[in-house]
DRENKE-153976 format. One line per 4 residues: number of its first residue (from 1); their letters; for each residue z, x, y of N, C-alpha, C, O. Coordinates in steps of 0.05 Angstrom, whole numbers. Atoms other than C-alpha are relative to their C-alpha. Example, Ala and Ser with C-alpha at 12.3 -4.5 7.8 and 13.67 -1.06 7.14 Angstrom:
2
1) AS) 0/18/-24/156/246/-90/0/18/24/13/39/24  -1/-16/-24/143/273/-21/14/-15/22/18/-5/44
//
This chain:
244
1) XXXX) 12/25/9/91/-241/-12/-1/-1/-31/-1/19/-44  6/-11/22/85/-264/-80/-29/-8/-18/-52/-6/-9  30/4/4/34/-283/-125/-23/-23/5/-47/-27/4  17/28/4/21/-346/-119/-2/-1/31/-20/-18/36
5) XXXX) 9/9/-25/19/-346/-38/-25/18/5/-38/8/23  14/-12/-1/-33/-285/-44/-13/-13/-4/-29/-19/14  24/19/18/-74/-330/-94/-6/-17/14/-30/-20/16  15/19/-21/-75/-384/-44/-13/22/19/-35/26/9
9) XXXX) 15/-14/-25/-100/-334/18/-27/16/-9/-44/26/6  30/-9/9/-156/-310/-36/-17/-16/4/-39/-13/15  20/22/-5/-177/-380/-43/-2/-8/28/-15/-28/31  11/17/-24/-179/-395/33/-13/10/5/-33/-1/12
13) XXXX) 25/-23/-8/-215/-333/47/-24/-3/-11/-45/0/0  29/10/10/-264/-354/-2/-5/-22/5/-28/-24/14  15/16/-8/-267/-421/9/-16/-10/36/-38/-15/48  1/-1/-35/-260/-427/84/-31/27/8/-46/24/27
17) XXXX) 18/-14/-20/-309/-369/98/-35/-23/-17/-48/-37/-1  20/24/11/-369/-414/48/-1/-14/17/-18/-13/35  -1/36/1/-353/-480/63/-2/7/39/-13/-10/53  8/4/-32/-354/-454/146/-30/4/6/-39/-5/28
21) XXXX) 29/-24/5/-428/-415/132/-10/-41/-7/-24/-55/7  19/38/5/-445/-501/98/-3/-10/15/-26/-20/19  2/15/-23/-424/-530/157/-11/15/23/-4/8/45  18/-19/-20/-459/-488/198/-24/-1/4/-35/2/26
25) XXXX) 27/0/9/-523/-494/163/-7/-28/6/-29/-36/15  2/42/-19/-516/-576/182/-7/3/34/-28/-2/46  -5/-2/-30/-503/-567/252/-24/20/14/-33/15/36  23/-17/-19/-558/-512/272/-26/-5/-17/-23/-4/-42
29) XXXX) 22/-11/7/-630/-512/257/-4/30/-29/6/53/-30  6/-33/17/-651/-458/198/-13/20/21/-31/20/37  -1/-29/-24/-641/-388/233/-42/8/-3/-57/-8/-15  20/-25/7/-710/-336/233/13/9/-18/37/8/-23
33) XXXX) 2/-20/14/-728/-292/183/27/30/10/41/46/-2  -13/-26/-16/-694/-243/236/28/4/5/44/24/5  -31/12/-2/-633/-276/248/16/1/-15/40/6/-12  -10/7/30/-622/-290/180/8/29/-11/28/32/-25
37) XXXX) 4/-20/1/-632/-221/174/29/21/9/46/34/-4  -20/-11/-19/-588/-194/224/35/-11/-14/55/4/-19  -29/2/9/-527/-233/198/-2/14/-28/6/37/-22  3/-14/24/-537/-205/127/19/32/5/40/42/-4
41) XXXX) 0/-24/-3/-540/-140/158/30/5/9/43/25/2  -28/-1/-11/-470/-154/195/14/2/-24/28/22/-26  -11/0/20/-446/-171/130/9/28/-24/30/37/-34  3/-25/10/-464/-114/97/13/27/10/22/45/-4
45) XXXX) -8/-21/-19/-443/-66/149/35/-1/0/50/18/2  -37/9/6/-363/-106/140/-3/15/-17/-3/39/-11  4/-6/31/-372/-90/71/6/28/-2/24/37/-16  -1/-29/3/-379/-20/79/20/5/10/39/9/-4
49) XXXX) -26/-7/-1/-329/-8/123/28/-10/-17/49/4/-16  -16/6/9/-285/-44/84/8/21/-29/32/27/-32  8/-19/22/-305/5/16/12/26/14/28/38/0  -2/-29/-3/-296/71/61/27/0/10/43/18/6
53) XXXX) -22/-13/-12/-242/59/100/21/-19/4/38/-18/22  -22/3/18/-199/15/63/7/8/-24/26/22/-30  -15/1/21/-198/11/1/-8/28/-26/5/32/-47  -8/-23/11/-223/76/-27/21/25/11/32/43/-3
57) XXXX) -20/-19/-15/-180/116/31/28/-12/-15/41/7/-24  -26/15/16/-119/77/-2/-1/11/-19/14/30/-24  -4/-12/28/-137/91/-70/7/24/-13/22/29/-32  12/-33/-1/-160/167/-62/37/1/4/52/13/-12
61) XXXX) -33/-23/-5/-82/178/-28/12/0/-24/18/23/-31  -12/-3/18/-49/155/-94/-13/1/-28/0/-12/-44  23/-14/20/-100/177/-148/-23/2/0/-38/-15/-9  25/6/1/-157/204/-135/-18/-1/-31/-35/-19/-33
65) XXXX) 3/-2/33/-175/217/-215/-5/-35/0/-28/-44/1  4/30/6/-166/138/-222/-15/-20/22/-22/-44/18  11/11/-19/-197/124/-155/-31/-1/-14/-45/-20/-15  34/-5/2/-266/149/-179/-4/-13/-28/-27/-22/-31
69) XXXX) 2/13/18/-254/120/-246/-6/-25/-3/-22/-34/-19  4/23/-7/-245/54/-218/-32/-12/8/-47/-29/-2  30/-2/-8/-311/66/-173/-16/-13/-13/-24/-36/-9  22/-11/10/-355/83/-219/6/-25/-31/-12/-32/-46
73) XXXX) -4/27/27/-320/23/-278/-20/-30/21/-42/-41/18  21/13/-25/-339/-25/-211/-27/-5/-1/-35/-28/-3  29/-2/3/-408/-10/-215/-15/-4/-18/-33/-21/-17  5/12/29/-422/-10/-284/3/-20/-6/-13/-31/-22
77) XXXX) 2/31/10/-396/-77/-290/-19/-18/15/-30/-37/4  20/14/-18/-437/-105/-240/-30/12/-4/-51/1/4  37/-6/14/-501/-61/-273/4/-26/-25/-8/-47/-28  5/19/19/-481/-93/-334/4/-39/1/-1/-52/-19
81) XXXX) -10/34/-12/-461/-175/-302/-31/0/12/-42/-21/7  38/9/-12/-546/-167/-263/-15/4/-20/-38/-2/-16  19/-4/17/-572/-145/-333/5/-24/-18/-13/-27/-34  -12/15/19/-540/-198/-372/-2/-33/4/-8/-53/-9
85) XXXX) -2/32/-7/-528/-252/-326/-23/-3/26/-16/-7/49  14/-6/-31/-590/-247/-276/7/-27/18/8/-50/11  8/31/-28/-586/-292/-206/-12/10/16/-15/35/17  14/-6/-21/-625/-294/-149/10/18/28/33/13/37
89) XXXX) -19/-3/-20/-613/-252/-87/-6/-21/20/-14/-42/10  4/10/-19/-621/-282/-19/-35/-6/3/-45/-29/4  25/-3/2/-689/-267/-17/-21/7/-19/-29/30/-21  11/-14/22/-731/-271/-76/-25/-12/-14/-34/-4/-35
93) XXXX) 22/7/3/-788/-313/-77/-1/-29/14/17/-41/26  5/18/-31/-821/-369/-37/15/-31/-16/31/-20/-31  -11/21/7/-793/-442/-63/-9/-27/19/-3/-30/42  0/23/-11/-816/-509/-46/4/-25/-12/10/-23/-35
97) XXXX) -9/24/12/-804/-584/-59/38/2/-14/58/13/-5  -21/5/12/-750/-604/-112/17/34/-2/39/40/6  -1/-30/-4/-749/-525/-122/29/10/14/46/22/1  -9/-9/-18/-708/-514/-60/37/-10/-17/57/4/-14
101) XXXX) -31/3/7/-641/-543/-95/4/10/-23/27/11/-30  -14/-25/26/-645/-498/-163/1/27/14/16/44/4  -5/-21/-16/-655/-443/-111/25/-3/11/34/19/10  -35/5/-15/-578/-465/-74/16/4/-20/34/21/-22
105) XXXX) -22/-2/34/-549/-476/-147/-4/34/-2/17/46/3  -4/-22/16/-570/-404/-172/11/17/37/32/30/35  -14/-25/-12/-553/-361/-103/23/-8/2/40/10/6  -38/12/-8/-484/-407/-94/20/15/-27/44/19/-25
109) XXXX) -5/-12/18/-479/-374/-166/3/21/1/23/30/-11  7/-18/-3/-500/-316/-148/31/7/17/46/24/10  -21/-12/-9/-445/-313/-101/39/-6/-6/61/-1/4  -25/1/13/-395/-335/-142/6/18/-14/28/27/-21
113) XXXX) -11/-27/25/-397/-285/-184/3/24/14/16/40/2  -22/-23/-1/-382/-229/-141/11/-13/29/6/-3/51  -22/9/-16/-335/-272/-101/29/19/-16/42/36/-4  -12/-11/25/-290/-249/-165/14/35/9/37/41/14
117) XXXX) -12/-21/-10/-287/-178/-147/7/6/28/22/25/31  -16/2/-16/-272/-185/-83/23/-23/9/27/-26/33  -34/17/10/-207/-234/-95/10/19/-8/31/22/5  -10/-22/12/-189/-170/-133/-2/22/15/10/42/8
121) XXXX) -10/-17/-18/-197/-131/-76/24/-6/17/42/9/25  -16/8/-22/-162/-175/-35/42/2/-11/61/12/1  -15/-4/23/-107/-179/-87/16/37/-8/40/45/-12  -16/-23/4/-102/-105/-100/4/13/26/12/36/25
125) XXXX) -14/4/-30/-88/-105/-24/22/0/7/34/16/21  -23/16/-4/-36/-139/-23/16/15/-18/38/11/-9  -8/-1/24/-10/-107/-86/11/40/23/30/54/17  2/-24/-21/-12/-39/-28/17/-7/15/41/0/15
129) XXXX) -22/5/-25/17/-68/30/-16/-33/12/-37/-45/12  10/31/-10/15/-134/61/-27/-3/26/-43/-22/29  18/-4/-27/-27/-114/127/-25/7/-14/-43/-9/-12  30/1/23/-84/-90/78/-10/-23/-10/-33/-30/-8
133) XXXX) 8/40/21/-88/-163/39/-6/-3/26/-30/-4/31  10/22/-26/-87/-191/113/-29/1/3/-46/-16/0  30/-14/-16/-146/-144/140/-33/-11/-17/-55/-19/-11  33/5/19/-189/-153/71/-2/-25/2/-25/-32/0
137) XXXX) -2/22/8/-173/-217/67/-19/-21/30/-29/-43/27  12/8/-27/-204/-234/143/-26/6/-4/-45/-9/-3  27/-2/-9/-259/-189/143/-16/-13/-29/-33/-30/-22  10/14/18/-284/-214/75/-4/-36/4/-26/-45/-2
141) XXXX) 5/22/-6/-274/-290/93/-23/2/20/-42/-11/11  15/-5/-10/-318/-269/154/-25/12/-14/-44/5/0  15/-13/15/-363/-234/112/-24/-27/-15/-49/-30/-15  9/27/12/-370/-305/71/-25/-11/18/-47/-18/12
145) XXXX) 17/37/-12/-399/-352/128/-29/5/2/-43/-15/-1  29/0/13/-472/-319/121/-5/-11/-21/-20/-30/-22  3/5/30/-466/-324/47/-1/-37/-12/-10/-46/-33  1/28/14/-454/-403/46/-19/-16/25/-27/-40/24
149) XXXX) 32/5/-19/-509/-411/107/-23/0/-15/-40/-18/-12  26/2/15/-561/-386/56/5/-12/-23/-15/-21/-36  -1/24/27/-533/-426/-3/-7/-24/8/-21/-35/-8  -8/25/-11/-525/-493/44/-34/-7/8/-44/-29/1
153) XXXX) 24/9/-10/-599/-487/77/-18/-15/-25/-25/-39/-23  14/16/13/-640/-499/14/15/-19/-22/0/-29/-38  -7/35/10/-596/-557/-21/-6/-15/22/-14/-39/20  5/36/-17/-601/-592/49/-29/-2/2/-37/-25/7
157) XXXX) 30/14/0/-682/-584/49/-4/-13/-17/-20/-33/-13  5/8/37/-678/-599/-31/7/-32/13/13/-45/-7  -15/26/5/-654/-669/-7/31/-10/-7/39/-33/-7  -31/15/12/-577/-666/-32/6/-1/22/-5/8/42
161) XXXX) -11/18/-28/-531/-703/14/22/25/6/26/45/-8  -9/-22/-11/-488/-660/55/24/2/-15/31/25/-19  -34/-1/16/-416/-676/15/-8/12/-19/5/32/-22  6/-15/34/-448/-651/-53/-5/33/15/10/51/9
165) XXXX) 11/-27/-5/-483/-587/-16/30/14/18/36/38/18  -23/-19/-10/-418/-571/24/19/6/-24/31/27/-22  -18/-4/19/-378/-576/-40/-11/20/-19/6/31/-33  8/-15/10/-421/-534/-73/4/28/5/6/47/-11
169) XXXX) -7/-26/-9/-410/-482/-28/26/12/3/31/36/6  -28/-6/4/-332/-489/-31/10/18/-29/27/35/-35  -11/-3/31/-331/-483/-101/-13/23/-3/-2/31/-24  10/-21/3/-376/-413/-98/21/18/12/20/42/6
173) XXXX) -11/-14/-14/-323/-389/-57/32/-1/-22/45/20/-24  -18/-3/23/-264/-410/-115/6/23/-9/26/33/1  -3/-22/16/-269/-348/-160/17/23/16/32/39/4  -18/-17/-18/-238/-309/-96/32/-10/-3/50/3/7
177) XXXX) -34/2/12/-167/-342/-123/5/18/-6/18/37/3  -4/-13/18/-177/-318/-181/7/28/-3/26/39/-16  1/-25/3/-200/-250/-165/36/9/13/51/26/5  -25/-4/-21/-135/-253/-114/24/-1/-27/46/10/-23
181) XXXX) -28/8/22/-84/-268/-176/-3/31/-18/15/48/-20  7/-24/21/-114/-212/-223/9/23/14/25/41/5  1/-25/-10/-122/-166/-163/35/1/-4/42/10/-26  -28/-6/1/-39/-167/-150/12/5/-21/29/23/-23
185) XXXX) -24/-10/30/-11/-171/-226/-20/31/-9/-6/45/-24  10/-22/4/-57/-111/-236/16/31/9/26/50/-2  -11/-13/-21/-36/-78/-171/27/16/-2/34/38/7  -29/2/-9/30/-82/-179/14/14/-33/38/17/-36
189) XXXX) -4/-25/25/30/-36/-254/15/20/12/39/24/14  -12/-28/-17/38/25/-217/-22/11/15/-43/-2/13  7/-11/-19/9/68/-166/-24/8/-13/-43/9/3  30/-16/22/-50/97/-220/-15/-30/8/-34/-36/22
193) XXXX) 19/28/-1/-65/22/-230/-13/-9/20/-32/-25/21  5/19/-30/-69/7/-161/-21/18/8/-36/7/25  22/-7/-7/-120/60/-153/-15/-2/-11/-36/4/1  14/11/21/-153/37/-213/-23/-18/14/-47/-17/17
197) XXXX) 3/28/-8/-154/-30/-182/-21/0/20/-43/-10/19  16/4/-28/-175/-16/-112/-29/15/-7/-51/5/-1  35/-7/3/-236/37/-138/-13/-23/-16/-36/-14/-16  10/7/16/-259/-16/-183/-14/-24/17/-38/-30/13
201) XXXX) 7/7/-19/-260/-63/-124/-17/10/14/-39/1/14  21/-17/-15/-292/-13/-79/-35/-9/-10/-53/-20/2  27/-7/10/-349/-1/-133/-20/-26/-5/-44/-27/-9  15/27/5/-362/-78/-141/-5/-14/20/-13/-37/21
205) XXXX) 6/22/-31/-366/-91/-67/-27/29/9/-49/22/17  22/-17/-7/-412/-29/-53/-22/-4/-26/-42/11/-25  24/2/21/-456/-47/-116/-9/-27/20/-30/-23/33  12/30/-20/-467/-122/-74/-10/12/25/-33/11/32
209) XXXX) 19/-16/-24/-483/-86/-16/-27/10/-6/-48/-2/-2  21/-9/5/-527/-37/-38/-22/-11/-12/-44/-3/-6  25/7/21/-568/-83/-95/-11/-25/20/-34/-28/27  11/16/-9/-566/-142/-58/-4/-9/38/-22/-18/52
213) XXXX) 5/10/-29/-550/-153/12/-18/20/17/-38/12/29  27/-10/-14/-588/-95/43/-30/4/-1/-47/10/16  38/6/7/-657/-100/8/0/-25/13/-17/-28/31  11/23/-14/-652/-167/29/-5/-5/25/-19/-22/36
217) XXXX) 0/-11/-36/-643/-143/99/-26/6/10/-39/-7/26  30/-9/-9/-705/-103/103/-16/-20/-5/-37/-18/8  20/12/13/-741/-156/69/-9/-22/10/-29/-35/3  1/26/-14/-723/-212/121/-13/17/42/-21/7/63
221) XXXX) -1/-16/-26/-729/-157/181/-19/26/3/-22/41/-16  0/-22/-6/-754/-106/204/16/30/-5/40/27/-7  -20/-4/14/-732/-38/182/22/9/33/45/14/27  -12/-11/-18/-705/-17/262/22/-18/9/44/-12/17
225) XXXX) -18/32/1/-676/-91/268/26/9/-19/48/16/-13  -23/-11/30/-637/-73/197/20/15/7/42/7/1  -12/-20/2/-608/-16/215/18/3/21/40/13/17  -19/14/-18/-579/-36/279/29/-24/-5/53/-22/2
229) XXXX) -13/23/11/-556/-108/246/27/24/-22/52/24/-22  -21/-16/22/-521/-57/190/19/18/12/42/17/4  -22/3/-23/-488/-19/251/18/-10/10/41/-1/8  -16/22/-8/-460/-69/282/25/-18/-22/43/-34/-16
233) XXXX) -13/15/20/-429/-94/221/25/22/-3/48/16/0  -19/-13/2/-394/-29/209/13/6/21/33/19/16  -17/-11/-26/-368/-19/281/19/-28/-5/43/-30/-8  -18/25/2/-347/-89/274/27/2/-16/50/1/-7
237) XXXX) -17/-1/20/-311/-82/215/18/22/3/42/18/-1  -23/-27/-2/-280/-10/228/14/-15/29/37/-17/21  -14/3/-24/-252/-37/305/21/-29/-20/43/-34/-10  -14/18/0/-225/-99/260/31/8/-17/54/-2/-16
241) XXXX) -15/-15/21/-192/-52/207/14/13/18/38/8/17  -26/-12/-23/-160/-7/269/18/-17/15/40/-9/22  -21/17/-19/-134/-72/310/14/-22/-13/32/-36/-3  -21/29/11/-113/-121/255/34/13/-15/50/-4/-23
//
């Protein structure tokens, strides 16, 4: 593939998994605390498998030296992007009235910004082998449709009309082009780069996990609920990584 058909399959993955999570949030009732919970936890649970047993097992075969470098660059940028640029997570304080639509604006933000590094996963995927881009590129769109469920619920209490609040959530999902264009011309340096690439990915999808989606887990759930929901996510995700 080349770059520019990758770049589109970043942006569908990003927009398509949002913009399905908006329309979603129309059509059903607002979930439970538990529910809400539980998908998170699914999310989270992709996530990981996606970190262990793609894209650092990839990296590690052709450098591990640059694998852990990547990691550990990953992380740091995403310490330094929550110290710099704070947003809300999912769960982070109570909101009512007008309220409820600067709360949709900042988490739709929130998840724009590390839409970014994963486009650059998806990207330095692809930049590996084409069946990798597919895999990340699925379970991450899947990954999305929580993420634009909890952006979509409070713009539609806030009052905005559903075309503004679904578009809102398209456009949080954008930056996954981007990351998708970067990730491949990166990728595609050499074999160091590509483990560069993919740890750097890794470390910026396991920093979102860890800071944000599973505190928010416990915080909506229970912790025996959690830990199941975060289960389920990784069986999910490892049976999707062995059959896709």
């Amino acid at each position: 593939m080349n770059w520019l058909e990758i770049t589109l399959i970043g942006l569908i993955a990003g927009t398509l998994g949002t913009g399905l999570g908006g329309i979603l949030a129309f059509l059903f009732a607002k979930p439970s605390d538990k529910v809400l919970g539980i998908m998170l936890g699914l999310s989270a649970g992709i996530m990981l498998s996606i970190v262990f047993m793609e894209l650092l097992q990839k990296a590690a075969g052709n450098s591990f030296p640059h694998t852990v470098s990547g990691l550990l660059l990953g992380i740091l940028s995403f310490v330094f992007l929550d110290n710099n640029f704070p947003h809300r997570h999912y769960v982070s304080e109570e909101v009512a009235g007008g309220l409820y639509v600067k709360k949709g604006v900042l988490i739709a933000t929130g998840i724009a910004l590390h839409n970014l590094p994963e486009g650059i996963a998806i990207g330095a995927g692809f930049a590996s082998s084409a069946s990798m881009g597919i895999t990340l590129a699925l379970l991450i769109a899947v990954h999305n449709i929580p993420e634009g469920i909890v952006a979509a619920f409070p713009l539609n209490i806030g009052g905005m009309g559903r075309v503004k609040s679904l578009a809102i959530t398209l456009m949080a999902g954008l930056p996954m082009g981007v990351g998708a264009f970067l990730g491949v011309l990166s990728g595609n340096v050499s074999l160091s780069f590509l483990s560069l690439s993919l740890g750097f990915a890794a470390g910026a999808m396991l920093y979102i996990v860890c800071d944000e989606l599973i505190p928010d887990v416990y915080k909506l759930t229970s912790a025996h609920i959690a830990i199941l929901g975060i289960t389920a996510g990784i069986l999910t995700g490892m049976a999707m990584v062995y059959y896709l």
